[in-house]
C-alpha positions, 0 to 999 in steps of 0.5 A, a space after each residue: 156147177 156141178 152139170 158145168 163140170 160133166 155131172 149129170 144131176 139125175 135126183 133132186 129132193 127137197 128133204 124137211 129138217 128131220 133126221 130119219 127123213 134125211 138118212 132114208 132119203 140118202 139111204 135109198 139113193 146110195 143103195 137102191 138107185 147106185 148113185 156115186 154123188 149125193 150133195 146136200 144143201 142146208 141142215 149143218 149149222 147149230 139150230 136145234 133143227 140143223 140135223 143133217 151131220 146126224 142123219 148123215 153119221 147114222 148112213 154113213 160106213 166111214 167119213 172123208 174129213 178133208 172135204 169138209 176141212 177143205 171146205 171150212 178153211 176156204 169158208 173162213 177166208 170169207 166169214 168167221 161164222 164158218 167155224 160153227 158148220 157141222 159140215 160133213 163128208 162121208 162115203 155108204 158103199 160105193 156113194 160119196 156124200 157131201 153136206 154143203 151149206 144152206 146159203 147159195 153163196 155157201 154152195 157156191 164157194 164150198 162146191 168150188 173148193 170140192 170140184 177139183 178134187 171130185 173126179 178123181 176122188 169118185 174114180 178111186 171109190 169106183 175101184 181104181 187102184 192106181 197110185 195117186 202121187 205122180 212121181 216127181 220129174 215124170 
């Protein structure tokens, strides 16, 4: 979805559900390799070995809350069982970090909800400072 959209996927990784493991990994590609984006899959429900929220509070300089609203709301249009992610959204630098479900299904719908708002809000963390609003009647 994301290539679908222009993104280049340039880093995949498959991380076991361990905290530090996490939080090194998103470390090293936010601060060594620059990347804008990282989204992870899976680790943000309530299972004792769910511990991406955690890794990602440990990285994280400050949350982006209304993806992961965004993504809940859309969700429980689907399932009630939405309502239990921990999922998060938070920006390391100049990195956007967005924790998606671990279902395909889950991916798929939450990565939706987020796509139309992603270019724009990566320009804005690259350093544009142009108004976001569009005056009415322009």
């Amino acid at each position: 979805m994301l290539e679908k959209e222009g993104f280049s996927v340039i880093r995949k990784k498959i991380v076991p559900d361990e905290r530090r493991l996490i939080a090194d990994t998103l470390e090293e590609w936010a601060d060594r390799d620059c990347l804008s984006l990282i989204v992870t899959s899976g680790g943000t429900g309530l299972s004792p070995t769910d511990v991406t929220p955690q890794a990602m509070e440990d990285v994280i300089d400050f949350p982006v809350p209304g993806i992961a609203e965004a993504m809940r709301a859309q969700s429980l249009k689907k399932t009630p069982h939405a309502m239990i992610s921990r999922a998060m959204a938070g920006v390391r630098k100049r990195c956007l970090i967005i924790n998606l479900p671990g279902s395909p299904g889950g991916v798929k719908d939450n990565l939706a909800v987020v796509l139309p708002a992603l270019k724009h809000a990566l320009s804005k963390l690259g350093g544009d400072a142009t108004d976001c609003a569009t005056p009415i009647g322009r």
